[in-house]
MARSEZA-201084 format. One record per atom (N, C-alpha, C): residue number from 1; x, y, z; atom name; chain. Coordinates in pm, whole numbers, plus 50000, padded with zeros to 5 digits. Layout:
! residues N
pos NUM	xx X	yy Y	zz Z	site CA	unit A
...
! end
This chain:
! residues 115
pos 1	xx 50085	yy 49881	zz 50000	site N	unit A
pos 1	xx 50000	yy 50000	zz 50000	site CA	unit A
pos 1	xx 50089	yy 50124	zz 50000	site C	unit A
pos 2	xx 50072	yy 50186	zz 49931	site N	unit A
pos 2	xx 50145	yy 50333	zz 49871	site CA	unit A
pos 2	xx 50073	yy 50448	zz 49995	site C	unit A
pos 3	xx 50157	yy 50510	zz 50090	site N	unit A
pos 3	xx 50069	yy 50653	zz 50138	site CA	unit A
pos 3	xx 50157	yy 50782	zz 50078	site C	unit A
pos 4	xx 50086	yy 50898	zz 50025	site N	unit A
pos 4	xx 50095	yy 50994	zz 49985	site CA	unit A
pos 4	xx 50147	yy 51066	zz 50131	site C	unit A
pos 5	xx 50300	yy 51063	zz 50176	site N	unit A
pos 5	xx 50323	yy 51186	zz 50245	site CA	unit A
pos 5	xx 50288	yy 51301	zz 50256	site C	unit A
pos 6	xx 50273	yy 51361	zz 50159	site N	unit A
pos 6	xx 50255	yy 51493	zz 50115	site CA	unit A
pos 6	xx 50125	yy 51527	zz 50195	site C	unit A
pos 7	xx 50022	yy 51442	zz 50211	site N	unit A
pos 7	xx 49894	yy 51465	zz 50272	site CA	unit A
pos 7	xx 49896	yy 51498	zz 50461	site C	unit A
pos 8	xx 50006	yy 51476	zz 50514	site N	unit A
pos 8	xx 50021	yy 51479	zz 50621	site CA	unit A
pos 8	xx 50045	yy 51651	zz 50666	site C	unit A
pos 9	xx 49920	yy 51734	zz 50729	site N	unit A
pos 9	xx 49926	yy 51874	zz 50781	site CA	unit A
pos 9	xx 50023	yy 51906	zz 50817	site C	unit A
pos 10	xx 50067	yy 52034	zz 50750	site N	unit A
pos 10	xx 50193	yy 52133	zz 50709	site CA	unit A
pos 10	xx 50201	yy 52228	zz 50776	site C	unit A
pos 11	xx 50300	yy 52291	zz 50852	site N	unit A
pos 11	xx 50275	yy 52395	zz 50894	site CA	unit A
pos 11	xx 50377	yy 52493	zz 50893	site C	unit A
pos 12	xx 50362	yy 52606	zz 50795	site N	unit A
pos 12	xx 50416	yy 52721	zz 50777	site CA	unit A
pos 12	xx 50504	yy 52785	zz 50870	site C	unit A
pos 13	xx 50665	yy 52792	zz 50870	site N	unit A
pos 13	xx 50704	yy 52826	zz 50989	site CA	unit A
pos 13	xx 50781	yy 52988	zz 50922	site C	unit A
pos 14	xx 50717	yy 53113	zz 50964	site N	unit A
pos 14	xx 50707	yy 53264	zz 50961	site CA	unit A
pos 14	xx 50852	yy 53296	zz 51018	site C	unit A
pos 15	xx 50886	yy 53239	zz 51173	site N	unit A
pos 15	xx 51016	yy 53276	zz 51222	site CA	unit A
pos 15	xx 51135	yy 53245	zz 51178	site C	unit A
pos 16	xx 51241	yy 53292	zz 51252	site N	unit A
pos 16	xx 51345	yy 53196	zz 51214	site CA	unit A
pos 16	xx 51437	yy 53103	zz 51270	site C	unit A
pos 17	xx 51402	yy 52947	zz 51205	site N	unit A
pos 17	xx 51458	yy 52867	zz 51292	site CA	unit A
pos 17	xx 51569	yy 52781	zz 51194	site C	unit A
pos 18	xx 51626	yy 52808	zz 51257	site N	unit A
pos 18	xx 51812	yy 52712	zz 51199	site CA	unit A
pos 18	xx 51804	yy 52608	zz 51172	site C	unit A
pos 19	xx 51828	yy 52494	zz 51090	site N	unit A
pos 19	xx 51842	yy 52409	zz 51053	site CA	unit A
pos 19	xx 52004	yy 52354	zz 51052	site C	unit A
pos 20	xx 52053	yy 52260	zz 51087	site N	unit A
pos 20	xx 52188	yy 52196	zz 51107	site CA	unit A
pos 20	xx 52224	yy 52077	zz 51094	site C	unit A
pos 21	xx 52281	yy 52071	zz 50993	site N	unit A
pos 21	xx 52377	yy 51924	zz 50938	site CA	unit A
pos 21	xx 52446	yy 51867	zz 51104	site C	unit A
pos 22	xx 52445	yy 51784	zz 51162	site N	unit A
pos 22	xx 52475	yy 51716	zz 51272	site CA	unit A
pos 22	xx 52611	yy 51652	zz 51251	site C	unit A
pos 23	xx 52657	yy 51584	zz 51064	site N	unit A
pos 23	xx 52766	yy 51576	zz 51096	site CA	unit A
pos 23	xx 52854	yy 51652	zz 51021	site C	unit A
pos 24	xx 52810	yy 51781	zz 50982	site N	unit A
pos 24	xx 52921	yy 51899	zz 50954	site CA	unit A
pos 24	xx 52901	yy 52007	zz 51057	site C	unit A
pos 25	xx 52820	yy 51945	zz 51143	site N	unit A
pos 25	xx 52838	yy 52042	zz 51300	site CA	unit A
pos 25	xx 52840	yy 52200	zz 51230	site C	unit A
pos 26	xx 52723	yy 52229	zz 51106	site N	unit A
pos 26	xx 52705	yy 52368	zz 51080	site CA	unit A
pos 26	xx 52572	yy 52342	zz 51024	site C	unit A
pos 27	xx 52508	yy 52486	zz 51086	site N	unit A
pos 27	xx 52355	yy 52530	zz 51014	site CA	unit A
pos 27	xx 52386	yy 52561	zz 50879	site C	unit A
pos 28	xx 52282	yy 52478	zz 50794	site N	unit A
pos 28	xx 52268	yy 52484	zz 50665	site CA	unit A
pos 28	xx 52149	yy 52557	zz 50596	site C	unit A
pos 29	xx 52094	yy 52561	zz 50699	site N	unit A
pos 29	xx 51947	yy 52651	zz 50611	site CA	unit A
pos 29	xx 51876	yy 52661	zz 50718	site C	unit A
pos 30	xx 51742	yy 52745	zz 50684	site N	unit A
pos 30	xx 51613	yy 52769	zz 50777	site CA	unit A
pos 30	xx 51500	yy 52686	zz 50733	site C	unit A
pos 31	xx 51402	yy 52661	zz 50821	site N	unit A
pos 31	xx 51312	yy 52571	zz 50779	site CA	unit A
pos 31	xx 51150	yy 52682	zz 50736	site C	unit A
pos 32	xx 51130	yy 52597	zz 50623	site N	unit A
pos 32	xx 51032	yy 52652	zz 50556	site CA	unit A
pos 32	xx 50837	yy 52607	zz 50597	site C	unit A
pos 33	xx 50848	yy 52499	zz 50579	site N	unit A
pos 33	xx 50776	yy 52436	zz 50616	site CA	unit A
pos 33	xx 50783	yy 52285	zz 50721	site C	unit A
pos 34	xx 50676	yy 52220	zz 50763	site N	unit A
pos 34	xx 50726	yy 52139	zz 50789	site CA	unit A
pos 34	xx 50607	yy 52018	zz 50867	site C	unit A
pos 35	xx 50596	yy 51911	zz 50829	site N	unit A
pos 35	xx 50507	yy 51802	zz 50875	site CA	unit A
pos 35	xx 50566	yy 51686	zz 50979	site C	unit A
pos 36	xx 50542	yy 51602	zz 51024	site N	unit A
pos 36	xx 50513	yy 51538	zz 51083	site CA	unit A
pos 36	xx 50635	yy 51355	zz 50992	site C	unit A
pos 37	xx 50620	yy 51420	zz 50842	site N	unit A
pos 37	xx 50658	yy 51309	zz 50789	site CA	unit A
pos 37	xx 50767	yy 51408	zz 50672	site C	unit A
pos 38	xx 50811	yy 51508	zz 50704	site N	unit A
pos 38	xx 50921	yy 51595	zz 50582	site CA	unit A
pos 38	xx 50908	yy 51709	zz 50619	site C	unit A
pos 39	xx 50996	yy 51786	zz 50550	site N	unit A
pos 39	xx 50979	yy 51939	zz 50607	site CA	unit A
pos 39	xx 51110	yy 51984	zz 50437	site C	unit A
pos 40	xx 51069	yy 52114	zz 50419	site N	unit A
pos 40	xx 51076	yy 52216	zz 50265	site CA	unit A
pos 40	xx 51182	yy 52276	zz 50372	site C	unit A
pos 41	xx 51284	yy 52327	zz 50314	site N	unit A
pos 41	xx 51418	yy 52433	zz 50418	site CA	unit A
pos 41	xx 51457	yy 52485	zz 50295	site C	unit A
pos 42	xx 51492	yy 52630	zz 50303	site N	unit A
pos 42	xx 51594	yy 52684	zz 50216	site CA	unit A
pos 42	xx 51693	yy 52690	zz 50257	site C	unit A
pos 43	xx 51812	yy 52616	zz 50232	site N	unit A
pos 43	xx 51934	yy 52568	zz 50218	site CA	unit A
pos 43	xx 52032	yy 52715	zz 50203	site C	unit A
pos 44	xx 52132	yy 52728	zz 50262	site N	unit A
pos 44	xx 52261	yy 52808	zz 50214	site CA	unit A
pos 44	xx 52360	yy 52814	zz 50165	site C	unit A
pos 45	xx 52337	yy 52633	zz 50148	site N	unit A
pos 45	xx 52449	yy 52540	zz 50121	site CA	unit A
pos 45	xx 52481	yy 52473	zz 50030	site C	unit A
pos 46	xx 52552	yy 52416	zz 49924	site N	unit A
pos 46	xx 52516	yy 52316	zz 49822	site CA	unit A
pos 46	xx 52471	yy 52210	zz 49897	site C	unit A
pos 47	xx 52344	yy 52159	zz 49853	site N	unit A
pos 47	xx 52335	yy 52009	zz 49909	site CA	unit A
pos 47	xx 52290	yy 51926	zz 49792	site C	unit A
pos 48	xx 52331	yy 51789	zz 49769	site N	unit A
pos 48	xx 52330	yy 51711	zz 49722	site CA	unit A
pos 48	xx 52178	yy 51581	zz 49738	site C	unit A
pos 49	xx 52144	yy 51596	zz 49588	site N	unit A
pos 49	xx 51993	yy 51531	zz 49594	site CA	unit A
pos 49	xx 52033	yy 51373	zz 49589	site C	unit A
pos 50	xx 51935	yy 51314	zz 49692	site N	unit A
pos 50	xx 51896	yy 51162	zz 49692	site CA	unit A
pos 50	xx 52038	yy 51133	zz 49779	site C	unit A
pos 51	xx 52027	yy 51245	zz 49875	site N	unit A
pos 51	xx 52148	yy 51194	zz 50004	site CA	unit A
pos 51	xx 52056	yy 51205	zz 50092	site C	unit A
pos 52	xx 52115	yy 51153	zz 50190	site N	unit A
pos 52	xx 52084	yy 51133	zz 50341	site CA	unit A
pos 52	xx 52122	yy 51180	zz 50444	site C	unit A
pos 53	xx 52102	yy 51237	zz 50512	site N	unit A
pos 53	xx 52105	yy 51412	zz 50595	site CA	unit A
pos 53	xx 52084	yy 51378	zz 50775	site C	unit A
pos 54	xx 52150	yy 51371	zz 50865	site N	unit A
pos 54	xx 52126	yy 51391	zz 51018	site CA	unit A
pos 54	xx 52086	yy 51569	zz 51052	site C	unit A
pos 55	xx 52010	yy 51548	zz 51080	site N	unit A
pos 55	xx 51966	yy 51726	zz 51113	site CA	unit A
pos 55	xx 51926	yy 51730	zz 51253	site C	unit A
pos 56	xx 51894	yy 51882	zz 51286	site N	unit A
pos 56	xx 51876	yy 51934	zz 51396	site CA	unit A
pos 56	xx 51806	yy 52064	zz 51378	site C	unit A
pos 57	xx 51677	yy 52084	zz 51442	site N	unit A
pos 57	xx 51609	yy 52207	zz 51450	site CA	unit A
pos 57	xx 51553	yy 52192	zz 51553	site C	unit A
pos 58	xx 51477	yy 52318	zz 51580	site N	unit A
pos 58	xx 51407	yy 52346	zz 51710	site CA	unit A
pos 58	xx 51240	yy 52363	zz 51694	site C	unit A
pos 59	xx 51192	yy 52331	zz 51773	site N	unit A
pos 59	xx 51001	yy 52394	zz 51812	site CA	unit A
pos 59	xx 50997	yy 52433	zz 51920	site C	unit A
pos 60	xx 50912	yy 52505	zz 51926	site N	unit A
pos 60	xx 50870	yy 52551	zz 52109	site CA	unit A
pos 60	xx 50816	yy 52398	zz 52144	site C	unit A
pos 61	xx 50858	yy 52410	zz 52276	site N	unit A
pos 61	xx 50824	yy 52242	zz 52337	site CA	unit A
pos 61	xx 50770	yy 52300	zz 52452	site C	unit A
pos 62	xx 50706	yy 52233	zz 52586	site N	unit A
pos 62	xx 50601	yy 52250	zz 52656	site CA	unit A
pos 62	xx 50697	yy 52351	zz 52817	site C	unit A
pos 63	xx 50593	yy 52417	zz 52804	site N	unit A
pos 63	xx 50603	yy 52539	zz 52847	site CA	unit A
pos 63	xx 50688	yy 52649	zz 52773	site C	unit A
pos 64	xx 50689	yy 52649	zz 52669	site N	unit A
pos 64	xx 50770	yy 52723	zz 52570	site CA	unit A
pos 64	xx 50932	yy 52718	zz 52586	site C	unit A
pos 65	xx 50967	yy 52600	zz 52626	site N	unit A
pos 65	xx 51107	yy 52583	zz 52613	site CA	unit A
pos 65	xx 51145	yy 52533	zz 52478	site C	unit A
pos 66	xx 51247	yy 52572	zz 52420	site N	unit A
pos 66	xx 51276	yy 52509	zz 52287	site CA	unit A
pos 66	xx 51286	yy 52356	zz 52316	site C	unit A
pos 67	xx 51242	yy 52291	zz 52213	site N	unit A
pos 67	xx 51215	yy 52133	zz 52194	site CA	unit A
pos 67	xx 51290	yy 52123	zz 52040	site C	unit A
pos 68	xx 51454	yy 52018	zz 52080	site N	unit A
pos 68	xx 51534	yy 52027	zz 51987	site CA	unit A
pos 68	xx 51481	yy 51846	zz 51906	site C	unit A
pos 69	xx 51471	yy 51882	zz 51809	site N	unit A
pos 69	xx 51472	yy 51746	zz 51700	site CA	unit A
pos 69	xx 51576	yy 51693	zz 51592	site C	unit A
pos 70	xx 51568	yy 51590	zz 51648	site N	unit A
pos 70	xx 51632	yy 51545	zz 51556	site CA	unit A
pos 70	xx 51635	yy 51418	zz 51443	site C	unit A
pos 71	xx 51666	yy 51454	zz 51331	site N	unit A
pos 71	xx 51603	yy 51344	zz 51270	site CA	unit A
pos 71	xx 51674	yy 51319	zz 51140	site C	unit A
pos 72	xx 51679	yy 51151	zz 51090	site N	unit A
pos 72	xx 51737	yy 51136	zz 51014	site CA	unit A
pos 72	xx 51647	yy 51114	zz 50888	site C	unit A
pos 73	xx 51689	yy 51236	zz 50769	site N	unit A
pos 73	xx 51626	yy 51270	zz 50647	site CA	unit A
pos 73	xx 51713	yy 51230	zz 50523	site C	unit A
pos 74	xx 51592	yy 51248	zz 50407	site N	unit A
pos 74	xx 51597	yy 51192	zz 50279	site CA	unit A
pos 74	xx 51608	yy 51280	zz 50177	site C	unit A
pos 75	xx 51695	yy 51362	zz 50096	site N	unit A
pos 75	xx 51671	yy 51496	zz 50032	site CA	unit A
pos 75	xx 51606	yy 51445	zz 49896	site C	unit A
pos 76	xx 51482	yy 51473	zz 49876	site N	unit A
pos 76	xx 51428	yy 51461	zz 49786	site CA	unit A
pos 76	xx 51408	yy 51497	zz 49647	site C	unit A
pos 77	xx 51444	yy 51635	zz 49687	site N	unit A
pos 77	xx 51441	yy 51742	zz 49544	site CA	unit A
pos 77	xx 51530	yy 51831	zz 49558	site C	unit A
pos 78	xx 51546	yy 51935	zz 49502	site N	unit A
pos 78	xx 51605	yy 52075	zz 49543	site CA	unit A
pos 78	xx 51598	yy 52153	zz 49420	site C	unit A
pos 79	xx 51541	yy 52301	zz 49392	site N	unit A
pos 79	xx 51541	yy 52392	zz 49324	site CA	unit A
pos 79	xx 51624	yy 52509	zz 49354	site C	unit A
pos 80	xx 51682	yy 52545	zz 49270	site N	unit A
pos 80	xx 51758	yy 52669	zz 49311	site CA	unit A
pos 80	xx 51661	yy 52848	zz 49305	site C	unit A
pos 81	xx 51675	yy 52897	zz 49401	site N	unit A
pos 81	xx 51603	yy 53045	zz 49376	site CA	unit A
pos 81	xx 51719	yy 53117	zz 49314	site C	unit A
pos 82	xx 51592	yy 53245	zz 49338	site N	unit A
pos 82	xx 51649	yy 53341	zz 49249	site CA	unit A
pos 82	xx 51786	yy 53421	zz 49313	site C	unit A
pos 83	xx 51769	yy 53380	zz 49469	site N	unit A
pos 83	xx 51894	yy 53458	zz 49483	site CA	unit A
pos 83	xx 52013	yy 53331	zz 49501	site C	unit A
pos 84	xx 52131	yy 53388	zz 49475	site N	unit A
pos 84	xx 52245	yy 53340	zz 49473	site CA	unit A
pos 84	xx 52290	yy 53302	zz 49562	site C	unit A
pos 85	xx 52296	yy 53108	zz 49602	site N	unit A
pos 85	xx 52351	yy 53076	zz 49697	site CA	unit A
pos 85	xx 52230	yy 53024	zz 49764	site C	unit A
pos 86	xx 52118	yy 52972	zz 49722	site N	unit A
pos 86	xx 52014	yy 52964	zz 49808	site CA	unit A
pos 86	xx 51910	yy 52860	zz 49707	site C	unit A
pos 87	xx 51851	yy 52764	zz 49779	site N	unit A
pos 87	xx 51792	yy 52692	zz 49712	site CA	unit A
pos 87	xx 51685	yy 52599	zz 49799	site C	unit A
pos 88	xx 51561	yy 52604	zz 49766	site N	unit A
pos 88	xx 51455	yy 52530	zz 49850	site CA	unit A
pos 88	xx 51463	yy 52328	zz 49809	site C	unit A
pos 89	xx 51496	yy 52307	zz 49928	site N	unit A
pos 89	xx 51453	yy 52176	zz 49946	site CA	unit A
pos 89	xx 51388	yy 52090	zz 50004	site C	unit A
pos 90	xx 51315	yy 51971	zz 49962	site N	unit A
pos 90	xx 51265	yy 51877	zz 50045	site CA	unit A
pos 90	xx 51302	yy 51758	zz 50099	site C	unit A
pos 91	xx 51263	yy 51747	zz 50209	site N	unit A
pos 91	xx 51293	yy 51624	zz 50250	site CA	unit A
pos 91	xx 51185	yy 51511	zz 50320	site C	unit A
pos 92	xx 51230	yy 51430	zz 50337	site N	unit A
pos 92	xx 51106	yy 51320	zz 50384	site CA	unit A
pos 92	xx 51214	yy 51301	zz 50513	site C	unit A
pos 93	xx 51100	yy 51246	zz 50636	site N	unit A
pos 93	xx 51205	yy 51148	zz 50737	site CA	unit A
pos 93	xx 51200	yy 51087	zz 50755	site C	unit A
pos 94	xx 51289	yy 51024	zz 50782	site N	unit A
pos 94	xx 51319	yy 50860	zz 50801	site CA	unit A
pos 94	xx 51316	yy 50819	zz 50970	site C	unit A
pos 95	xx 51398	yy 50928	zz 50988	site N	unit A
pos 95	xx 51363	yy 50864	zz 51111	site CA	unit A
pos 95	xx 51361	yy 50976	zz 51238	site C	unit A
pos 96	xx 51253	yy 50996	zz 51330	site N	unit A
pos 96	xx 51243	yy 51086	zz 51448	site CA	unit A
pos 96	xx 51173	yy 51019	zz 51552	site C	unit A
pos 97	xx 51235	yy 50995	zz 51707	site N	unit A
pos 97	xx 51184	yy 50966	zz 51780	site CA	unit A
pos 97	xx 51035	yy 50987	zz 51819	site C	unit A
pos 98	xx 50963	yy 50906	zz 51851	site N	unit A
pos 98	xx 50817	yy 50879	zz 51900	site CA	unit A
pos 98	xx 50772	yy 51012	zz 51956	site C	unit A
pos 99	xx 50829	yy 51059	zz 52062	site N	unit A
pos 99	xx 50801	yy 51168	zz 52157	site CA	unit A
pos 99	xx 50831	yy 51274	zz 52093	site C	unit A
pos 100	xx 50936	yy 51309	zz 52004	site N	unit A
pos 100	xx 50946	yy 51405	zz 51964	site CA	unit A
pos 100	xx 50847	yy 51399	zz 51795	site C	unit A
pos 101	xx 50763	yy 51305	zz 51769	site N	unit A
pos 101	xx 50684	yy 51343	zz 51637	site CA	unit A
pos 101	xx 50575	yy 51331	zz 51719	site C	unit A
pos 102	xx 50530	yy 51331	zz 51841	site N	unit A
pos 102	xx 50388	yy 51348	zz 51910	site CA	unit A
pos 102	xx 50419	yy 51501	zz 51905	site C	unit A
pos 103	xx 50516	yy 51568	zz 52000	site N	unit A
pos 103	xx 50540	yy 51718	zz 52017	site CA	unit A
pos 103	xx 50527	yy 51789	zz 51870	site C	unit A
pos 104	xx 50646	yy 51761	zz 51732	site N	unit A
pos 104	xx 50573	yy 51785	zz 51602	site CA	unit A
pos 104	xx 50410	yy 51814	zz 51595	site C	unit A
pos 105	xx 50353	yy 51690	zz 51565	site N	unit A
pos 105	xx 50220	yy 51627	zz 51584	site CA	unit A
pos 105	xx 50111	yy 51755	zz 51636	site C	unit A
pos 106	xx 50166	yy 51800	zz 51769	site N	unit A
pos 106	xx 50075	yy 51875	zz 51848	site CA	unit A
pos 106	xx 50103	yy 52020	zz 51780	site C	unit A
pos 107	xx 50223	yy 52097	zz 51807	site N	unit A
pos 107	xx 50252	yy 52194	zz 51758	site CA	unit A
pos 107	xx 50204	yy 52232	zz 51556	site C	unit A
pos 108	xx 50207	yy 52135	zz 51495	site N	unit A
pos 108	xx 50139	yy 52158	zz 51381	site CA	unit A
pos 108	xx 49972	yy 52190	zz 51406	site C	unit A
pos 109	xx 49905	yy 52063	zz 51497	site N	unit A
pos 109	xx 49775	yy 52119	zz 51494	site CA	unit A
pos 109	xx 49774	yy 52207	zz 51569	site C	unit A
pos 110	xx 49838	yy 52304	zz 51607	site N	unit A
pos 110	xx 49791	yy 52393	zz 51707	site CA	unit A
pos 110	xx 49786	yy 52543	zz 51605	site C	unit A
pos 111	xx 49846	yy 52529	zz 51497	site N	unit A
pos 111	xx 49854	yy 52638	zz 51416	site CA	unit A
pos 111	xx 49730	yy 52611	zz 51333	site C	unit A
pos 112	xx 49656	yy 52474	zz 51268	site N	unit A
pos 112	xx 49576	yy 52474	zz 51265	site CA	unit A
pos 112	xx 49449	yy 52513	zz 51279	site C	unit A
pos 113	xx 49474	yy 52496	zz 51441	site N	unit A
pos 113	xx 49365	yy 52526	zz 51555	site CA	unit A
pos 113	xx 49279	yy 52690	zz 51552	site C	unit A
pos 114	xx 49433	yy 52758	zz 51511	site N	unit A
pos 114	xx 49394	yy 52862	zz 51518	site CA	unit A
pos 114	xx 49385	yy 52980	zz 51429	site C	unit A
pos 115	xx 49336	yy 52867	zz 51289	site N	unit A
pos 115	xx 49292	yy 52933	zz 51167	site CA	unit A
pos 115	xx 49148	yy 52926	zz 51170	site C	unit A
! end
């Protein structure tokens, strides 16, 4: 049985939160969007499509302490923009702890919630 990732609620992230390669121990981009099962980042970096990526970003976690994730991703695509040095990509994940895709999970519907 085939599931359409893509269908899994998205949620638009406005601020700015860092995104970081875990084993080049440097932020590579900000995150654009982001689900439960992938997340869109514009990159600063060359990155290389149909690799496999250890990352690190943040959510507000409960009581508004940052809630750090981490997770091992799949680069799916990548387009280059218009400005120089910068390019939107996707990824799928492979793999993020239980507790931390419930916290995901909640924090997506909560932006939801309050459309």
């Amino acid at each position: 049985m085939s599931t359409d990732t893509r269908r899994a609620p998205r949620r638009q992230v406005a601020e700015l939160v860092p995104v970081t390669d875990m084993m080049a121990e440097a932020v590579i981009g900000r995150l654009g969007n982001v689900s439960e099962t992938g997340m869109l980042m514009l990159a600063s970096v060359p990155m290389n499509e149909d690799a496999l990526y250890q990352l690190r970003f943040a959510i507000p976690g409960p009581q508004g302490h940052p809630l750090l994730l981490d997770v091992g991703a799949h680069l799916l695509w990548c387009e280059q923009t218009h400005a120089p040095g910068q390019a939107w990509v996707g990824f799928r994940f492979l793999t993020l702890a239980r507790e931390h895709r419930e916290q995901l999970r909640n924090w997506i519907a909560q932006e939801a919630s309050a459309v």
